[in-house]
C-alpha positions in Angstrom: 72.6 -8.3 -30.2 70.0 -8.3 -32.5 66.9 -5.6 -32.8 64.5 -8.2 -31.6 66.2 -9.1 -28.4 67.5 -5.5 -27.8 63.6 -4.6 -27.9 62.3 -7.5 -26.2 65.3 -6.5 -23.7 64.5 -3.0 -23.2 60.1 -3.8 -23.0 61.0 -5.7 -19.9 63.2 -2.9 -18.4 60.2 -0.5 -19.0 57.5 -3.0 -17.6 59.8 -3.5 -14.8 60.2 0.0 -14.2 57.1 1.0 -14.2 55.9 -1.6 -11.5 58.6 -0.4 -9.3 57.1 3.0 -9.9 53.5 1.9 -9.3 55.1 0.0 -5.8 56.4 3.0 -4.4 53.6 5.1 -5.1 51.7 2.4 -3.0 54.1 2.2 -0.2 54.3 6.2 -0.1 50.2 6.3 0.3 50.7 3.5 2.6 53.0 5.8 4.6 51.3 9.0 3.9 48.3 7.3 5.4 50.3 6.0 9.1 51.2 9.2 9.8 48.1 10.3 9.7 47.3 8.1 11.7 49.8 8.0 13.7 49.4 12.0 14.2 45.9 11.1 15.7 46.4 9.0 17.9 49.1 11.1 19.5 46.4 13.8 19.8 43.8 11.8 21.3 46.7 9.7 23.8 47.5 13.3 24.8 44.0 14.3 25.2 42.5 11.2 27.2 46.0 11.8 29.4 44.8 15.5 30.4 41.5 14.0 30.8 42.8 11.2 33.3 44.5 13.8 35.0 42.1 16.3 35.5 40.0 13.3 36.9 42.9 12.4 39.1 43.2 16.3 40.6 39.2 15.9 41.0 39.4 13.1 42.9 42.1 14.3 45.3 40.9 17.5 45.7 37.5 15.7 46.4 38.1 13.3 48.4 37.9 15.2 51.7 34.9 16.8 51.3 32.6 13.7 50.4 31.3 12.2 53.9 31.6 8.4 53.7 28.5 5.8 52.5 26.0 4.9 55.3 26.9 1.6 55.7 30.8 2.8 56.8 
Protein backbone atom coordinates (compact mmCIF):
# COMPACT_ATOMS: atom_id res chain seq x y z
CA UNK A 1 0.00 0.00 0.00
CA UNK A 2 1.33 3.09 -0.78
CA UNK A 3 1.84 6.41 1.54
CA UNK A 4 -0.78 8.18 -0.33
CA UNK A 5 -3.59 5.69 0.00
CA UNK A 6 -2.42 4.66 3.61
CA UNK A 7 -2.98 8.49 4.43
CA UNK A 8 -5.89 9.06 2.40
CA UNK A 9 -7.01 5.66 4.25
CA UNK A 10 -6.33 6.68 7.62
CA UNK A 11 -7.96 10.85 7.07
CA UNK A 12 -11.19 8.97 6.47
CA UNK A 13 -10.89 6.83 9.64
CA UNK A 14 -10.28 10.06 11.65
CA UNK A 15 -13.10 12.07 9.87
CA UNK A 16 -15.27 9.14 10.49
CA UNK A 17 -14.31 8.96 13.94
CA UNK A 18 -14.79 12.06 14.89
CA UNK A 19 -18.47 12.33 13.54
CA UNK A 20 -19.29 9.33 15.41
CA UNK A 21 -17.85 11.19 18.40
CA UNK A 22 -19.78 14.40 17.60
CA UNK A 23 -23.13 11.91 17.24
CA UNK A 24 -22.98 10.56 20.55
CA UNK A 25 -22.25 13.65 22.15
CA UNK A 26 -25.61 14.72 20.47
CA UNK A 27 -27.56 11.74 21.40
CA UNK A 28 -26.16 11.88 25.10
CA UNK A 29 -27.52 15.77 25.44
CA UNK A 30 -30.44 14.45 23.67
CA UNK A 31 -30.80 11.96 26.53
CA UNK A 32 -29.43 14.08 29.31
CA UNK A 33 -32.20 16.47 28.28
CA UNK A 34 -35.43 13.54 28.47
CA UNK A 35 -34.60 12.77 31.77
CA UNK A 36 -34.89 15.89 32.72
CA UNK A 37 -37.72 16.00 31.49
CA UNK A 38 -38.93 13.12 32.13
CA UNK A 39 -37.96 13.67 36.02
CA UNK A 40 -40.55 16.61 35.81
CA UNK A 41 -43.13 15.41 34.73
CA UNK A 42 -43.07 12.64 37.18
CA UNK A 43 -43.05 15.40 39.87
CA UNK A 44 -45.78 17.37 38.65
CA UNK A 45 -48.10 13.81 37.67
CA UNK A 46 -47.42 13.12 41.30
CA UNK A 47 -48.24 16.54 42.45
CA UNK A 48 -51.66 17.21 40.36
CA UNK A 49 -52.47 13.38 41.72
CA UNK A 50 -52.29 14.64 45.54
CA UNK A 51 -54.07 17.55 44.28
CA UNK A 52 -56.95 15.49 42.69
CA UNK A 53 -57.04 13.62 45.70
CA UNK A 54 -57.26 16.07 48.23
CA UNK A 55 -60.10 17.46 46.01
CA UNK A 56 -61.67 14.06 45.99
CA UNK A 57 -61.51 13.81 50.23
CA UNK A 58 -62.99 17.53 50.02
CA UNK A 59 -65.71 16.64 48.11
CA UNK A 60 -66.66 13.50 50.14
CA UNK A 61 -66.17 14.88 53.26
CA UNK A 62 -68.33 17.84 51.95
CA UNK A 63 -70.83 16.57 50.44
CA UNK A 64 -73.18 16.20 53.46
CA UNK A 65 -72.98 19.34 54.84
CA UNK A 66 -73.91 21.42 51.70
CA UNK A 67 -77.93 21.72 51.59
CA UNK A 68 -79.06 21.14 47.99
CA UNK A 69 -79.74 24.22 45.21
CA UNK A 70 -83.24 25.85 45.40
CA UNK A 71 -84.62 24.49 42.61
CA UNK A 72 -84.16 20.57 44.03
Amino acid sequence: MSDDALLTRIEKLEERSAFQEHTIEELSDAITDQWKLIDKLKREVGRLTDELKEVGDNMAQGAGREPPPPHY
